[in-house]
DRENPALUM-898257 format. One record per residue (C-alpha): residue in one letter; x negated, y, z negated. Coordinates in pm, whole numbers, plus 50000, padded with zeros to 5 digits. Layout:
// residues N
aXYZ;...
END
This chain:
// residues 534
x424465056851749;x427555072051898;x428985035252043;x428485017051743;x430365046351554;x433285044051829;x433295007051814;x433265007351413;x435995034551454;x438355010051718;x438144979551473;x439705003551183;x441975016851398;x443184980551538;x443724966851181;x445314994151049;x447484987451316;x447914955251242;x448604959750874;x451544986551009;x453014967051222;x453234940151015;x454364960950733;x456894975650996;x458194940351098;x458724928750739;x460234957250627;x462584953551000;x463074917250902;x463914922050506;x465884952150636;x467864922550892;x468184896550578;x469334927650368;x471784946450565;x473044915550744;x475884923050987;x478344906951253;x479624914451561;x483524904951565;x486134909551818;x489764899551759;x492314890252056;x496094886951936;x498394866052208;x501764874352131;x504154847952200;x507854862252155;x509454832252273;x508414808151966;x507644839351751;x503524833251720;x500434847351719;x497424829351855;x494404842551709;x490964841751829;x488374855051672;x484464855951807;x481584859851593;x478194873351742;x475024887751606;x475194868951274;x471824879651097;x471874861350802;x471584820850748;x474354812850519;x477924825950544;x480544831350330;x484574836250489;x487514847850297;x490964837650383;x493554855550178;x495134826950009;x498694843849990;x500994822250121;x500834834850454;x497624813150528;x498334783150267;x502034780850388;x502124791950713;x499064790950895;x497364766850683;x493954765850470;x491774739150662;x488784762050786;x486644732150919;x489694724551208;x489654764851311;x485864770451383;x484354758051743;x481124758851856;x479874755851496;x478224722651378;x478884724951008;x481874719650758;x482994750150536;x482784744750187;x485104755449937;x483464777149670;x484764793149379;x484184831149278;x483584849449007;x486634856348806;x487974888848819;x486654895649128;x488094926349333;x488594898849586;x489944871049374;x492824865949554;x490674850749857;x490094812649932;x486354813150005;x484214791650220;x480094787850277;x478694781750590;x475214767750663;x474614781851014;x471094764351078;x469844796951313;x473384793351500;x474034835651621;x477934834251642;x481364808051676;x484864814351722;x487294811151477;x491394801451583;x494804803651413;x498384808551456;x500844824251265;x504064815551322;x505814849151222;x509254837751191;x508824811550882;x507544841950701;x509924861750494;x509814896450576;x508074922550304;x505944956350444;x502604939250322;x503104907850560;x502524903150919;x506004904651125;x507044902051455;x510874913351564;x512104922851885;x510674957651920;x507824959251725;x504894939751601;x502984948351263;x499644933451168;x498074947450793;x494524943550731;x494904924850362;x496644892150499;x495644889850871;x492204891050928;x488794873950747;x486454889450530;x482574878250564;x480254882150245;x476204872350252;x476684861349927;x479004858449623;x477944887249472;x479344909649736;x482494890449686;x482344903349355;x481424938949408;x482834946749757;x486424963949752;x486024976250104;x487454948650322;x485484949550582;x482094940050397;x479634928250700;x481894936050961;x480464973051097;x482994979651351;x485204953551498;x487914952851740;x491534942651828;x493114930852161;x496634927352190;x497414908652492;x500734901352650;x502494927052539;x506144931052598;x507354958252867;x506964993552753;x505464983652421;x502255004652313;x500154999852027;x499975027251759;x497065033851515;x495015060751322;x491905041851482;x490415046651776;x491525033652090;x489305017152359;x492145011152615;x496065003152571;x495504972352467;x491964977352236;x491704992651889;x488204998751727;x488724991851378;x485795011251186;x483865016450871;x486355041650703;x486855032150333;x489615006150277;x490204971350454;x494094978550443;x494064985250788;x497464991050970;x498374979151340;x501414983151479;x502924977851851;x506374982751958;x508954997852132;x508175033251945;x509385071751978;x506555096951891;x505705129751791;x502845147051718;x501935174451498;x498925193551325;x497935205750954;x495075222450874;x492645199651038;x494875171151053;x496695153651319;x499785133351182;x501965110051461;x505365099351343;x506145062751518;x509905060151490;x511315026751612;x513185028651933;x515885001851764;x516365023351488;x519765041451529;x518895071351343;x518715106951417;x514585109051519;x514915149551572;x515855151851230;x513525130851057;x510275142651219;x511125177951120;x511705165250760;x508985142750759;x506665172650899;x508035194750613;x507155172450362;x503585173750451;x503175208450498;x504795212650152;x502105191250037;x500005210750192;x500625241650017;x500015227149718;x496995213649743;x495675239250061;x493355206050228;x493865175650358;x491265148350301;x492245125650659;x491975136851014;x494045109851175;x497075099450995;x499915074751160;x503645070050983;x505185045351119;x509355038751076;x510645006251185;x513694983651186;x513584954650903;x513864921151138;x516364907850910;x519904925250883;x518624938750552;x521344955050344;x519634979350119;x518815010250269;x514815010750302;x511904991850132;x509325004149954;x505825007450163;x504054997049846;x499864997149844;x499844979750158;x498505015250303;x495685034750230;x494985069250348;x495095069250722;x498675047850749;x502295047650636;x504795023050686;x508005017350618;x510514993650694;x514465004650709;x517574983550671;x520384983850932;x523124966550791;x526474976850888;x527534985650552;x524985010450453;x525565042650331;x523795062750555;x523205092150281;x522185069250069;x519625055150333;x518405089650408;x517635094850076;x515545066149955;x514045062350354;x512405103450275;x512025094449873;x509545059550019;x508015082450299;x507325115650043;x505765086849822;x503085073250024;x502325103350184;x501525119549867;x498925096949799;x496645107050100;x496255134549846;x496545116649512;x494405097549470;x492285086249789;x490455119849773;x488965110849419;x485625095249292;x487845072749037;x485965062548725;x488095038948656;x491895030448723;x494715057348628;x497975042048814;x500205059848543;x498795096648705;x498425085349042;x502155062949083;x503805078848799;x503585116648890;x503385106349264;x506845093149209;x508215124849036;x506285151549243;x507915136549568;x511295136249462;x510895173549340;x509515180649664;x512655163849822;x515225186049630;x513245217449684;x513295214650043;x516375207850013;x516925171850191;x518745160649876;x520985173449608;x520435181049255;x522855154549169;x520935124949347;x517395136049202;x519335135748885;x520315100848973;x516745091549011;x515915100748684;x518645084748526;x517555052448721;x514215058648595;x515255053748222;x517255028148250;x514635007848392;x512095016648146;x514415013347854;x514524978547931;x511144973847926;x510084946047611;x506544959647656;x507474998047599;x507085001347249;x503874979847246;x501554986847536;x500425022847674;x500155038848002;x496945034947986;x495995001747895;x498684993548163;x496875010548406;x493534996448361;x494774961348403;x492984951648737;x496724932448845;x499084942048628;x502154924148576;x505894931948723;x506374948648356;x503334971248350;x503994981748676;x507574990648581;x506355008848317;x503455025148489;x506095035348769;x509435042148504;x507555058048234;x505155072748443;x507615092048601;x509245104048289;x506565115848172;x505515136148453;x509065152948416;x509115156848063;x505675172748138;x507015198548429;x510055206948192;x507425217547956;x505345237748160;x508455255548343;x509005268647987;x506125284447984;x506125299448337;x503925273548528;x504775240048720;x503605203948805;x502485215249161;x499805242448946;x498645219848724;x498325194549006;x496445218849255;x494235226749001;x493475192548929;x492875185049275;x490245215949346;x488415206749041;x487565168049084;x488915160249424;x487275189049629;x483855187549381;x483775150449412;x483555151748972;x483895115648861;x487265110548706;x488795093148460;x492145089048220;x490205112547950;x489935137848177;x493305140448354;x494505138947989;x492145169147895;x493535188048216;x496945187848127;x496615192047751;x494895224147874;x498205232548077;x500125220647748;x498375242047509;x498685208547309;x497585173447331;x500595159447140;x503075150047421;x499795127947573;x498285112147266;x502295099947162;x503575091647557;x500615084547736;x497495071047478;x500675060147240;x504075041247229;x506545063447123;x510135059347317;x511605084647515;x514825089647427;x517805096947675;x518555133447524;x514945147847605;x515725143647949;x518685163947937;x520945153248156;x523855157847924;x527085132947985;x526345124848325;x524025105548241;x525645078748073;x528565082348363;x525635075748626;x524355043748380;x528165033248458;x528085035848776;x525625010248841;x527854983248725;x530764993948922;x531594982749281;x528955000749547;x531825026349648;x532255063949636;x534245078949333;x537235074449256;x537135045149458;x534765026549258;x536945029048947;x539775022449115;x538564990249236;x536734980248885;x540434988348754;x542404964948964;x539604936748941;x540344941348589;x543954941748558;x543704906648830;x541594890848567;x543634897348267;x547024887048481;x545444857548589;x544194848048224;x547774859948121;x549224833548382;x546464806248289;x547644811647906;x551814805947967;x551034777648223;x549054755247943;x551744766347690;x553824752247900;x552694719247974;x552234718447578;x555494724347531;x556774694547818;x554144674047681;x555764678547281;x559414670947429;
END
């Protein structure tokens, strides 16, 4: 009785094995079709001498049967490196086919192609950019002398299983996992500089962290390093750069631990800024770093012109870097509901010129200035007596005037806001910390109706918001009050780019030239009027 029992007892055991392991393998395989991923591993050739890069880029592991790439289509690739996929792929017996995505797609802006891989694990994927046809701007790739930058948004591919994730996926990196980047042939003494792990000097690991606005840069670079809280920030200053680097780490340090004591954490552990020389002899004084950068990186890109004014420089170069570096607190740290650009921009853009004249890097007069600039700009605005901050702000793109006006008016209104709460004996950097503990650091879900609720707390009144923010109402010149100056520093920006009195001297005798001249033009036809009657 006993063997039948074991035998009986061997056959239940072998097909419940057999159901489990087949259960195990679909689930494995659905899990393989589901969670499809790609091994990918970048190699950049620099070529100084004709100003290229020569891409490859290998493909391994690919786990799922059709394929979808995204090129940006920015002009970078359609212009300058070109759209047709089917040339760039070896070892890959299909052609790409264009496909269309859903409008209003997070990643609308890509050109997207489908490939059929017939059980085909991996192929290689070429380009070139040729670097100098591409006029500069922060967001682009650019290659000068001493330095080379590479962002994430208009260098590298995205791969999608399918066009829903095109639709959904905001991340950049979609079924990449981890992928990295070789620079080879670097110039002497360059290094490459990133907030992502390094494999050797000439290897980054580019990871899953939120955000596919990945920053590389290599170059010719001075560095420091320092820590806050649990932070470690390294300041990249161009070598070419002929500024005082002493002076700006310290300010740039004191920046963030001014930050820091408002909000009292820092949500990033690795954070790079880097400072370079435009490639073009750029006469303004320092370009805006924009949204190219996302947490981990700054950039920013200064002029060197012989003719600029190097307060001026100083000023708006700390005013760009205060910016950006605000927003590795505001608003990265959130869980946004939905889009609130008018906070996030607006008061990023007054809180970091505050900052500035508190610590005292520039004077009352030039944050005045600011201001002043700030108004005139909105004032201009067509759109500001018909469209809110907040229906600007939830525009997925918004246009150059809803950005003004998120930026302008934003701004305002974050300083018509502090004005207010100064009155009563509080700040922006209260309300602000306070804001931050509560949804930031408790990961609440946050939207415009509840940053409006927070500072109509502060406010003791939800007028100012439901007229400036939720409404239309102007804001006039006097509620700023800045008094005559004002309308002196509105003035100024039509006179000649020179320090007073010089400017009005100079507007004077342009003046006087033109009316002598006209004076002269006027006799010499009544003249030939006259010769012409006799």
């Amino acid at each position: 009785m006993l063997v039948p029992f074991i035998r009986f007892l061997m056959w239940k055991v072998l097909i419940l094995c057999l159901i489990v392991g087949f259960a195990t393998g679909y689930a494995v395989s659905s899990r393989a079709d589901t969670d499809a991923s790609i091994d990918v591993a970048y190699t950049v050739r620099i070529d100084q001498g004709q100003q290229q890069l020569k891409v490859s880029a290998v493909f391994q592991n690919i786990q799922t049967e059709k394929l979808l790439i995204g090129f940006s289509n920015s002009f970078i690739w359609s212009k300058y490196a070109g759209t047709n996929l089917a040339d760039r792929i070896s070892e890959l017996n299909v052609t790409p086919e264009k496909v269309n995505i859903y409008p209003n797609s997070l990643d609308d802006d890509l050109d997207l192609y489908s490939l059929v891989l017939n059980g085909q694990k991996g192929f290689t994927l070429s380009y070139v950019l040729t670097t100098a046809k591409i006029p500069y701007d922060v967001h682009f790739t650019a290659l000068t002398p001493s330095t080379l930058h590479i962002p994430g948004l208009d260098f590298f591919v995205k791969a999608f299983k399918s066009r829903q994730e095109v639709a959904i996926d905001n991340t950049g990196l979609s079924l990449f996992g981890n992928y990295t980047i070789r620079i080879e042939n670097l110039p002497l003494g360059w290094e490459i500089v990133s907030s992502y792990p390094q494999i050797d000097e000439q290897t980054v690991v580019i990871d899953d962290r939120w955000g596919g606005e990945i920053l590389l840069s290599a170059g010719l670079y001075q560095k420091t390093e320092f820590t806050i809280g649990d932070a470690t920030i390294v300041i990249a200053f161009d070598k070419q750069l002929a500024l005082n680097h002493e002076e700006y780490y310290q300010t740039i340090e004191d920046v963030f631990q001014h930050y820091y004591s408002i909000y009292r954490h820092i949500p990033e552990s690795e954070i790079l800024v880097v400072i370079n020389r435009d490639p073009s002899v750029y006469q303004g004084a320092s370009r805006s770093i924009g949204g190219q950068v996302k947490r981990q990186n700054v950039i920013n890109s200064v002029g060197w012109g012989r003719h600029i004014n190097q307060n001026l420089l100083k000023g708006k170069l700390l005013g760009h870097l205060a910016h950006e570096i605000h927003h590795i607190w505001l608003s990265h740290g959130f869980d946004l509901k939905e889009n609130w650009y008018w906070f996030q921009e607006g008061f990023t853009e007054y809180i970091s010129e505050k900052s500035l004249l508190g610590l005292g890097l520039v004077s009352r007069e030039y944050f005045e200035k600011e201001i002043a600039a700030r108004y005139k700009q909105y004032d201009a605005l067509s759109i500001k007596s018909v469209t809110t901050l907040v229906e600007a702000s939830l525009k997925e793109k918004p246009d150059s005037d809803e950005i003004a006006l998120i930026y302008g008016k934003g701004m305002l209104v974050a300083y018509l806001i502090d004005k207010r709460l100064q009155s009563q004996g509080k700040s922006i950097e209260i309300l602000l910390s306070d804001f931050y503990r509560k949804y930031a650091l408790q990961k609440t879900p946050v939207g415009n109706q509840e940053i409006i609720s927070h500072i109509n707390s502060y406010l003791g009144d939800h007028t100012f918001t439901k007229t400036h923010v939720l409404g239309t109402d102007s804001i006039n010149s006097t509620s700023l009050s800045l008094g005559w100056k004002y309308y002196w520093w509105i003035a100024e920006y039509y006179l000649p780019p020179l320090s007073f009195p010089y400017n009005i001297l100079v507007a004077i005798v342009v003046v006087l030239s033109a009316l002598l001249l006209i004076g002269l033009l006027i006799r010499f036809i009544r003249i030939k009027k006259l010769e012409s009657a006799s």
